[in-house]
C-alpha positions in Angstrom: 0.0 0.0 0.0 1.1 3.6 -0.4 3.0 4.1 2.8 3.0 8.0 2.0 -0.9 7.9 2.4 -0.2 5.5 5.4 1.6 7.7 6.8 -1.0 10.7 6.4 -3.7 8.0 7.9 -1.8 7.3 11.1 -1.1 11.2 12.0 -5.0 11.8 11.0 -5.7 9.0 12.9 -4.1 10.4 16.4 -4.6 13.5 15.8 -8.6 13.4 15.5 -9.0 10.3 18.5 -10.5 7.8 16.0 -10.1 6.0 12.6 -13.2 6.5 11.6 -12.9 10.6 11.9 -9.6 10.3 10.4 -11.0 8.6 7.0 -14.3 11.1 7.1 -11.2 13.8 6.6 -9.0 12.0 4.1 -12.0 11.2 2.3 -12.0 7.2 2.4 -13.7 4.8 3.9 -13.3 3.3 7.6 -11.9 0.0 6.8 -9.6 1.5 4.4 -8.2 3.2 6.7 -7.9 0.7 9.2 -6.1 -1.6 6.4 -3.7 1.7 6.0 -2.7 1.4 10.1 -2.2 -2.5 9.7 -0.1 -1.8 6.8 2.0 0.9 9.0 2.7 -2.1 11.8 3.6 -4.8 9.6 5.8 -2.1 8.1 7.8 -1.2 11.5 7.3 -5.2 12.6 5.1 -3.5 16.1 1.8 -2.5 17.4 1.6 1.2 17.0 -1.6 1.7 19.0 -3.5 0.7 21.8 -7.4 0.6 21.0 -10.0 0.1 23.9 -13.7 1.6 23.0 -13.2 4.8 24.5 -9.8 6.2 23.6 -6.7 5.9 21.2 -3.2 5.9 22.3 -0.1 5.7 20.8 2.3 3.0 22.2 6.0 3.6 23.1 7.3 2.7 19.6 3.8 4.4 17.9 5.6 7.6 19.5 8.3 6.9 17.6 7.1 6.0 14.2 4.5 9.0 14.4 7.7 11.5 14.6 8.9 9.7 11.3 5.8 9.4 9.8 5.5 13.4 10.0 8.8 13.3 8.4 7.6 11.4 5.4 4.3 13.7 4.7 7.0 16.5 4.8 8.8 15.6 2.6 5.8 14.4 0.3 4.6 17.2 0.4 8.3 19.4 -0.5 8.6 16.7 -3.7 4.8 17.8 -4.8 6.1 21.6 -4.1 8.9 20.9 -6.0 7.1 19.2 -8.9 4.3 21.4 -9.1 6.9 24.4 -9.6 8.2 22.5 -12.4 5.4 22.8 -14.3 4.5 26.4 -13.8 7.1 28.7 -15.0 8.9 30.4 -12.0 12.4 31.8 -10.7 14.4 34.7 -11.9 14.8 35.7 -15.4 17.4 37.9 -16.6 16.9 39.5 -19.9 18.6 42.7 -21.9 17.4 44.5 -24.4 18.3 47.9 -26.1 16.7 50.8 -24.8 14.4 52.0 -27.7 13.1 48.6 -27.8 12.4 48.7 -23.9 11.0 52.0 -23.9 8.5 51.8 -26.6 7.5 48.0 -26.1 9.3 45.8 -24.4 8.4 47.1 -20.9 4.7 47.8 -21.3 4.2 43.8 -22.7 6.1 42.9 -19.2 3.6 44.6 -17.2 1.3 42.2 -19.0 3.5 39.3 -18.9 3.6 39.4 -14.7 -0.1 39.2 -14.4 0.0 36.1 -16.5 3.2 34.7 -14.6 3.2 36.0 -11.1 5.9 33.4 -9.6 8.3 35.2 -12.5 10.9 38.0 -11.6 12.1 39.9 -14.0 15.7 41.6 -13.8 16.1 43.5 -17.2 19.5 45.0 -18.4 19.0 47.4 -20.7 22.0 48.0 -23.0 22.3 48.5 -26.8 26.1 46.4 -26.8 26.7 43.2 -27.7 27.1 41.3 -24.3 28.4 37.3 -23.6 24.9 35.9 -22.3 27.3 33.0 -20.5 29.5 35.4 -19.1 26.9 38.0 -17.6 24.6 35.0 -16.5 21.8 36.6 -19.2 18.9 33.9 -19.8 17.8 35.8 -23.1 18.7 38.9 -25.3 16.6 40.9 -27.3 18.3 42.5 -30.5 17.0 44.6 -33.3 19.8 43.0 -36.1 19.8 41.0 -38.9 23.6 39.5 -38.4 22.9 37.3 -35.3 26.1 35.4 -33.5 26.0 32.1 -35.2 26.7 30.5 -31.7 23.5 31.5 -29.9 20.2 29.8 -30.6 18.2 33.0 -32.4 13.8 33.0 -32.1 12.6 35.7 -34.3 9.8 37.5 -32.7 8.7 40.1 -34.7 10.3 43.0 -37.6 11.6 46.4 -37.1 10.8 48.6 -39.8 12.3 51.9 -39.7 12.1 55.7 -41.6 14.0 58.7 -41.1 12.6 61.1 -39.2 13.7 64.9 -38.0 11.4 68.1 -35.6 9.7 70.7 -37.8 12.1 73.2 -36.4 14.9 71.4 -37.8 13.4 70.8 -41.3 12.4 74.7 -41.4 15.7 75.8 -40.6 17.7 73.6 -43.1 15.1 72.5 -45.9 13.3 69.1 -46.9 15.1 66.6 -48.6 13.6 65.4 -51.4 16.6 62.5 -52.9 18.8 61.0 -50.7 21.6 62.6 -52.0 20.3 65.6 -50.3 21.6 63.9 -47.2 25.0 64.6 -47.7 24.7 68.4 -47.0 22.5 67.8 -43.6 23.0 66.8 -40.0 22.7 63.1 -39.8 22.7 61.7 -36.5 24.4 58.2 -36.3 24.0 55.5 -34.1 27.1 53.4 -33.4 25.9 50.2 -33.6 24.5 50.3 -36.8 25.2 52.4 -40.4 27.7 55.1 -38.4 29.1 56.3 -41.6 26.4 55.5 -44.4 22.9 54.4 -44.6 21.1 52.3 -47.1 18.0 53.0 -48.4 15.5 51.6 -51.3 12.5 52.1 -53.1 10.2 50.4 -55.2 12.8 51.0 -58.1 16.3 51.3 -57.0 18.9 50.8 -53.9 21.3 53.3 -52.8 24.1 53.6 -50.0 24.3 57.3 -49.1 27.4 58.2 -47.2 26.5 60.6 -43.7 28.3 62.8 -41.5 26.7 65.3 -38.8 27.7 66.6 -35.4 26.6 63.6 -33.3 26.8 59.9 -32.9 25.7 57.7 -30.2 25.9 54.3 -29.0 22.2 54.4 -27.5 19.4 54.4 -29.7 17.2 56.3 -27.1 19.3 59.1 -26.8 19.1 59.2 -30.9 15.6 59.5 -30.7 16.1 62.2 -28.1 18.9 64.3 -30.3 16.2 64.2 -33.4 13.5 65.6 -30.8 16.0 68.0 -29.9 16.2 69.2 -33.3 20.0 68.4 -34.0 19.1 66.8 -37.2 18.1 63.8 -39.4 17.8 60.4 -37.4 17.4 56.4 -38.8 14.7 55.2 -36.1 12.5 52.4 -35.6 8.9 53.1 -36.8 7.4 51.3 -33.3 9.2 54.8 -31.5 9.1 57.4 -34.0 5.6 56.8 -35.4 3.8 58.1 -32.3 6.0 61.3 -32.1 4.7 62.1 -36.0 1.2 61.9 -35.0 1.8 64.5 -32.3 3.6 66.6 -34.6 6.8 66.2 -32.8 8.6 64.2 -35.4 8.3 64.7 -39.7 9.3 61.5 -42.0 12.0 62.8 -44.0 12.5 61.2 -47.7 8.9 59.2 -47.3 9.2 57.4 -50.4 12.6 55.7 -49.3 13.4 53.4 -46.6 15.8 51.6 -45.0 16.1 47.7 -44.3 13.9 46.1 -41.9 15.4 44.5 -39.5 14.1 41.5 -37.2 13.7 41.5 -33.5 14.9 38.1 -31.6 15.1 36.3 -28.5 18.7 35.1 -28.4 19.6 32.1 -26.3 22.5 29.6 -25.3 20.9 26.4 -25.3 17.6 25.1 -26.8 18.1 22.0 -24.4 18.3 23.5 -20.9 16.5 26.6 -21.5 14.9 27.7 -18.6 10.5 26.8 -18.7 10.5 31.1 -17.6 12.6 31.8 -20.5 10.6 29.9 -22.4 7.6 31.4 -21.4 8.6 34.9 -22.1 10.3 34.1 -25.0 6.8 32.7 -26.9 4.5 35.5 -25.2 6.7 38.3 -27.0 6.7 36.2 -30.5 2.7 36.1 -30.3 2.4 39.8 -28.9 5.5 41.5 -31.3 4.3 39.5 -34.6 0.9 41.3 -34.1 2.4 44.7 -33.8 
């Protein structure tokens, strides 16, 4: 017999004064729970209790067993704990992701992500560089790029379009472009990590790579957002943060008719095999919520 649920009879069992009471709890029958207390004696090879109509009492070596048998539905009950947590995503999960991408999106869909996964904590880096996920102990990386590290395991979530995009003031001041040649003799505001020196942009009809020089360059793709608000010239930004700014007026698409590559958004990863059941969970809730977008 199950000497776990044996073990659950007998405490029941002295604890409520009668087998009868303690099988009314556990939800079993009388006699099955009588079986469960012969099964605990022939186990320890001893008479665990002295019955006379009236009262219940433990014998000296029923003391004893009882103080094991507590043992055993503790640690029953841990393995359950511990099994149960297996199968709901829990623990802490450390992700990066650059800071345009966390700004505009990445942190709202974690305010949703919490409510689903409560027993989640979330410890996010946010940092446009390259880092070495074994090195800085990072679960998963976000990255706007279409060059991944062949070594990591790479989930494309979603796409990052992108436009170029400058304030009124600044188009006012220094005129409309209207080719991207035009580019050369304006402020373009570079971002390190990506096209520093010359961007590439398309139409329906033809390609071109457009060499770009202004006053300021940055490694963080927030702060370029922040130099084109700041009217210090033409920036390449993601559509997803530079969109909303045009519909307040804030921000003008520059060159509408020409575009620069889209780029994809991915979860990168170090191993398919012992990725965490949190990472996992994170990873396919921003696939389903950043494909939609």
């Amino acid at each position: 017999m199950d000497r776990v649920v044996a073990a659950q009879v007998l405490l029941k069992t002295v604890e409520r004064g009668s087998a009868s009471a303690a099988a009314e709890e556990l939800g079993m029958s009388r006699a099955m729970a009588s079986r469960y207390i012969a099964s605990m004696e022939d186990w320890s090879g001893t008479r665990l209790l002295h019955r006379t109509t009236r009262q219940l009492s433990l014998t000296s070596a029923g003391e004893r067993v009882l103080e094991l048998c507590r043992e055993i539905v503790r640690v029953a009950d841990a393995v359950t704990e511990v099994a149960s947590r297996a199968d709901t995503p829990h623990g802490l999960l450390r992700v990066t992701a650059p800071s345009i991408l966390a700004e505009a999106q990445l942190i709202p869909l974690l305010s949703k992500f919490a409510e689903l996964y409560p027993r989640i904590r979330i410890d996010l880096q946010i940092s446009d560089r390259t880092v070495d996920l074994v090195q800085d102990r990072i679960d998963v990386a976000i990255r706007i790029a279409n060059h991944l590290d062949p070594s990591l395991i790479a989930k494309r979530l979603g796409q990052c379009p992108s436009r170029l995009y400058a304030s009124p003031r600044y188009l006012t001041e220094y005129g409309i472009p209207t080719r991207p040649e035009d580019l050369n003799a304006h402020r373009c505001l570079t971002y390190t990590h990506l096209g520093g020196t010359e961007w590439t942009l398309k139409n329906h009809d033809a390609q071109v790579v457009v060499p770009v020089l202004g006053g300021f360059q940055t490694n963080d793709a927030l702060a370029l957002k922040c130099a084109a608000l700041s009217h210090l010239g033409i920036a390449m930004l993601p559509r997803f943060a530079a969109d909303p700014e045009v519909q307040t007026n804030r921000l003008v698409v520059v060159l509408p008719d020409w575009e620069p590559n889209t780029l994809g958004i991915h979860a990168l990863y170090v191993s398919r095999r012992h990725l965490p059941m949190a990472a996992r969970a994170l990873i396919d809730f921003l696939a389903t919520r950043l494909r939609d977008k």
